[in-house]
Z-matrix of the N, CA and C atoms (Angstrom, degrees):
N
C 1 1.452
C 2 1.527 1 108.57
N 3 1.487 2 119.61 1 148.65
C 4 1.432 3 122.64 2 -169.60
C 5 1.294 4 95.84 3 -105.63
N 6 1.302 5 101.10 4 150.51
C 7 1.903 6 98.85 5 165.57
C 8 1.450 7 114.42 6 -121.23
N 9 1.423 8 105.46 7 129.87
C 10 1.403 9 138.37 8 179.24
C 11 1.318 10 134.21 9 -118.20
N 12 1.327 11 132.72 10 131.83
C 13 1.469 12 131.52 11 172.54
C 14 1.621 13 114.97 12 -0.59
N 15 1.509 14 102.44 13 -54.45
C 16 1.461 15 90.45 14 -153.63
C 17 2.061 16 106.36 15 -82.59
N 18 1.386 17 92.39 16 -2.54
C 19 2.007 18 107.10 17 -168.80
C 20 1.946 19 77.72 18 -71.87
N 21 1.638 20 113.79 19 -49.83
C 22 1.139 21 94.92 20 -148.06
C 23 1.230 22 129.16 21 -103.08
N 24 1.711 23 104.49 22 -3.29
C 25 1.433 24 142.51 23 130.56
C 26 2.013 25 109.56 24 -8.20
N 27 1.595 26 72.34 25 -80.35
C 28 2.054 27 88.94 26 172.25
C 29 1.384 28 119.14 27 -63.26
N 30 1.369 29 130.97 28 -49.05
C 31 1.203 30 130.01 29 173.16
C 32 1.449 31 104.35 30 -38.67
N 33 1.887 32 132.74 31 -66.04
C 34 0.790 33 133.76 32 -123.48
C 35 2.194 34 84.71 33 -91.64
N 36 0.793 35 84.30 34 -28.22
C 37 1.703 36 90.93 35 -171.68
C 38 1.625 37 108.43 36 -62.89
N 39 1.887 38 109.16 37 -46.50
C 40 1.218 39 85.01 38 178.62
C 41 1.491 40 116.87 39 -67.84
N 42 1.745 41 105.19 40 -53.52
C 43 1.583 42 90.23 41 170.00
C 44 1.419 43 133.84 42 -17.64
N 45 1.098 44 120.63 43 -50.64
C 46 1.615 45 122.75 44 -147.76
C 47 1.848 46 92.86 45 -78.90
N 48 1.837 47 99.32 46 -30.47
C 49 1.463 48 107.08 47 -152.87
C 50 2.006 49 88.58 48 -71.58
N 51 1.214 50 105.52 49 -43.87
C 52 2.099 51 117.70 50 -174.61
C 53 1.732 52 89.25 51 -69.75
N 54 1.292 53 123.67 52 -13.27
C 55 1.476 54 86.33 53 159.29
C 56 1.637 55 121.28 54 -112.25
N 57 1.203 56 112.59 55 24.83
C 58 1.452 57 125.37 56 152.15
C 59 1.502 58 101.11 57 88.27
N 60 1.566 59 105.46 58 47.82
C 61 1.858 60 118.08 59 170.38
C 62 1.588 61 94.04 60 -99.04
N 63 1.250 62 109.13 61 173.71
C 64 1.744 63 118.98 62 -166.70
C 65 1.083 64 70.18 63 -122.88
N 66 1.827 65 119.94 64 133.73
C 67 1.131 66 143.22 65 -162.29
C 68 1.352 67 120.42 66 -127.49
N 69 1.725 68 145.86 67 89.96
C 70 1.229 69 121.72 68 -140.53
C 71 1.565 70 103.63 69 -116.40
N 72 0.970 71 128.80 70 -157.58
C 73 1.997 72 138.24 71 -171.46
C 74 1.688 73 87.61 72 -133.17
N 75 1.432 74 86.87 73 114.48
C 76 1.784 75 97.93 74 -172.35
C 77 1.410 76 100.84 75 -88.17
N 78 1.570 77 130.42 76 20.37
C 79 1.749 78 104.31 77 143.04
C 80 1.079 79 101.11 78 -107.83
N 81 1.463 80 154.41 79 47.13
C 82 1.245 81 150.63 80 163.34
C 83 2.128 82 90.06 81 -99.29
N 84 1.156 83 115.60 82 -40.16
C 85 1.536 84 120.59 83 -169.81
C 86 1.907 85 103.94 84 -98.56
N 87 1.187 86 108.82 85 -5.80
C 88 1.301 87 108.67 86 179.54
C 89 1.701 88 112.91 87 -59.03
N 90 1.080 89 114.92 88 147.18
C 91 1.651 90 122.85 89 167.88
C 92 1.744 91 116.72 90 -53.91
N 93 1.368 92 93.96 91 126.25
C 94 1.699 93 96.06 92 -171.49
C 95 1.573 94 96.08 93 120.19
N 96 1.839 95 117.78 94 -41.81
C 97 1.541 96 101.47 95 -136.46
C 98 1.892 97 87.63 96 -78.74
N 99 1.839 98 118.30 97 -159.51
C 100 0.921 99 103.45 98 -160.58
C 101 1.723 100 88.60 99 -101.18
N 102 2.150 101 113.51 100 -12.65
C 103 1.967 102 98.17 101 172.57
C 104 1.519 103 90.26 102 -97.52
N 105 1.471 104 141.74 103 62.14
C 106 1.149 105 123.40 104 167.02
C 107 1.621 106 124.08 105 -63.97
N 108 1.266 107 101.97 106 150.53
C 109 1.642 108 87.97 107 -173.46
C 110 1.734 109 107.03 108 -130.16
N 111 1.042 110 123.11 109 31.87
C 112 1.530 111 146.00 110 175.67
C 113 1.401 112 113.98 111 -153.29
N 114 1.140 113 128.60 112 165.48
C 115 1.635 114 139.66 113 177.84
C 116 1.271 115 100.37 114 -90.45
N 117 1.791 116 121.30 115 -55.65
C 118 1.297 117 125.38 116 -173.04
C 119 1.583 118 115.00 117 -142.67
N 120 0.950 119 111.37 118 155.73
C 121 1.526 120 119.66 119 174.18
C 122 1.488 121 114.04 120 -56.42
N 123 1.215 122 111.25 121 -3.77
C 124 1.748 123 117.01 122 165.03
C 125 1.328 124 101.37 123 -67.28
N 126 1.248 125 122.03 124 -51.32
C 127 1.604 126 122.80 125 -170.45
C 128 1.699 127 108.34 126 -78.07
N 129 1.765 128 77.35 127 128.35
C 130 1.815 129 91.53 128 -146.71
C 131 1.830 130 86.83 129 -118.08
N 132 0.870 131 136.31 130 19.08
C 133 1.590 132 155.43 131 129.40
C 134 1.545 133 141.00 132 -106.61
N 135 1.150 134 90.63 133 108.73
C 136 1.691 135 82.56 134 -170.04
C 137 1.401 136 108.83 135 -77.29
N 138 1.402 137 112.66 136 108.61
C 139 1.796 138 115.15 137 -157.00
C 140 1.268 139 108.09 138 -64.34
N 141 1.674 140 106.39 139 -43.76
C 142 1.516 141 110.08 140 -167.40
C 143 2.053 142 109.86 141 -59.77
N 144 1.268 143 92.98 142 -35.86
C 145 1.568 144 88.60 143 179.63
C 146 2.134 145 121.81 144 -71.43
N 147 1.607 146 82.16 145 -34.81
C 148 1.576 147 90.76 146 173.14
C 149 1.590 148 113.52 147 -74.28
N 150 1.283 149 118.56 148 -26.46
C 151 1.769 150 109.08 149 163.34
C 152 1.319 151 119.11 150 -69.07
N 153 1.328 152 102.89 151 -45.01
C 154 1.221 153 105.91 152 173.70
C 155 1.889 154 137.56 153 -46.80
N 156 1.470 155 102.73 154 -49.50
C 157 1.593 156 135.98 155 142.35
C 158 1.890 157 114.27 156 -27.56
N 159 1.431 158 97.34 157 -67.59
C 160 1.467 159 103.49 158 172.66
C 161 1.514 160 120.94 159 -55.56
N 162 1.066 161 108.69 160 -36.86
C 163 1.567 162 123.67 161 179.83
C 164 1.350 163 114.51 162 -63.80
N 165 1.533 164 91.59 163 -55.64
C 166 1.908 165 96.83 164 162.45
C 167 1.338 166 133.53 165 -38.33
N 168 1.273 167 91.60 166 -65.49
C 169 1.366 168 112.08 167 -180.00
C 170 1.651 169 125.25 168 -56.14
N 171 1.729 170 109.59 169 -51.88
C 172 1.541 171 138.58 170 159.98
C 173 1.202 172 133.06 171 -66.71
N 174 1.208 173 129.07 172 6.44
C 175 1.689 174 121.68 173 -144.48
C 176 1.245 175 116.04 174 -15.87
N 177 1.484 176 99.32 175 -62.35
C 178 1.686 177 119.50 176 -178.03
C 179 1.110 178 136.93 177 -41.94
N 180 1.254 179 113.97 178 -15.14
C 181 1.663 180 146.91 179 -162.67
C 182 1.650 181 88.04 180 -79.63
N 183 1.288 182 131.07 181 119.68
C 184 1.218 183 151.89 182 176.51
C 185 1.342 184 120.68 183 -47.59
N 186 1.267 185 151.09 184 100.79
C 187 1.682 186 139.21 185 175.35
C 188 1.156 187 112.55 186 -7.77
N 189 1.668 188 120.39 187 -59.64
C 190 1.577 189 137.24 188 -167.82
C 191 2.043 190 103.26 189 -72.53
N 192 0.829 191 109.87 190 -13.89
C 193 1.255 192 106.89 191 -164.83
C 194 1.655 193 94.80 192 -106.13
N 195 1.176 194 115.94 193 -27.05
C 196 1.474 195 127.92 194 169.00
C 197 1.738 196 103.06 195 -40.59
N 198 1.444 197 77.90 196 -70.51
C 199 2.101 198 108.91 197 -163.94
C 200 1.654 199 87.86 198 -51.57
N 201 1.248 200 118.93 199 -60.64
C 202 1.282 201 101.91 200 -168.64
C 203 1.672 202 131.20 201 -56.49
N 204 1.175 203 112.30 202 -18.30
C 205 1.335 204 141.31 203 143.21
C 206 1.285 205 117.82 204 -22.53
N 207 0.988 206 96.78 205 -68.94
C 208 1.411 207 126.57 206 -162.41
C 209 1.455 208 118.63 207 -68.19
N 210 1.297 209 102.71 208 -58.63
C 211 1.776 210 134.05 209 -172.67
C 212 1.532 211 97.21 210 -84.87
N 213 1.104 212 124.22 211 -49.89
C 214 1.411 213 111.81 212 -165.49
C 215 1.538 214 121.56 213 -114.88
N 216 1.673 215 99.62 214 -48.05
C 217 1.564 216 89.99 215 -165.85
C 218 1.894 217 106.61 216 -75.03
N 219 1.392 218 108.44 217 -26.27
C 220 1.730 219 122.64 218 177.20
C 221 1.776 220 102.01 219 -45.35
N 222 1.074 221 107.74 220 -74.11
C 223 1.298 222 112.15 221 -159.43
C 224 1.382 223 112.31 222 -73.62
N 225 1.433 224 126.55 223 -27.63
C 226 1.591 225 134.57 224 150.22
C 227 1.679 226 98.14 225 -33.55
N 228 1.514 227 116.49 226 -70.07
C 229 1.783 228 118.07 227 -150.01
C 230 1.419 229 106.52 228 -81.75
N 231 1.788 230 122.67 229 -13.38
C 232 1.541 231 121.05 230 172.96
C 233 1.779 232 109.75 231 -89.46
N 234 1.395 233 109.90 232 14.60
C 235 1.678 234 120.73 233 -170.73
C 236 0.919 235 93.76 234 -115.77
N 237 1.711 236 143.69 235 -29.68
C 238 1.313 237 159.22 236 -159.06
C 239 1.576 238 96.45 237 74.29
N 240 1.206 239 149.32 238 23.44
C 241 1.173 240 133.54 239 -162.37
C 242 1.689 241 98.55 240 -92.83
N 243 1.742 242 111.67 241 -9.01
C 244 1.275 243 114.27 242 -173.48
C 245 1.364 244 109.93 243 -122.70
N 246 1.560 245 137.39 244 98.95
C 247 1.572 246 124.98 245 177.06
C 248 1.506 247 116.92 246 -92.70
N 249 1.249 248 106.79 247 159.28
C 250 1.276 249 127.73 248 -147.27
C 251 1.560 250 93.26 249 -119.33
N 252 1.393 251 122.84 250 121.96
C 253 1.557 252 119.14 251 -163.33
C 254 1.361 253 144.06 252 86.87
């Protein structure tokens, strides 16, 4: 058997799903659809879920300190213009 995207695609889904992640069908969130959650398949973070995540995780973490997150230091560290370590 060969291994390909979609073997490991599935692997990774059930995993994630047996460790009790909410697991969705990425053309229901694709761009175009009507819950899209990106403009385009360029956007390689789905922001709204990763703020959202942070929030969880942070409460305390400030609105403004969110945005800055968001707006600046995100798109700096997915350009590499920002390393981590």
């Amino acid at each position: 058997m060969s291994l390909n995207e979609s073997i490991v695609e599935e692997a990774a889904l059930a995993w994630f799903g047996e460790l009790g992640y909410a697991v969705g069908h990425g053309p229901h969130i694709a761009p175009g659809e009507p819950a899209a959650e990106r403009l385009s398949f360029g956007e390689v973070v789905l922001v709204g879920r990763l703020r959202a995540a942070i929030r969880r995780l942070n409460p305390a973490i400030p609105s403004r300190t969110l945005a800055t997150l968001r707006d600046t230091l995100l798109p700096k560290r997915l350009s590499g213009e920002l390393s981590v370590g």
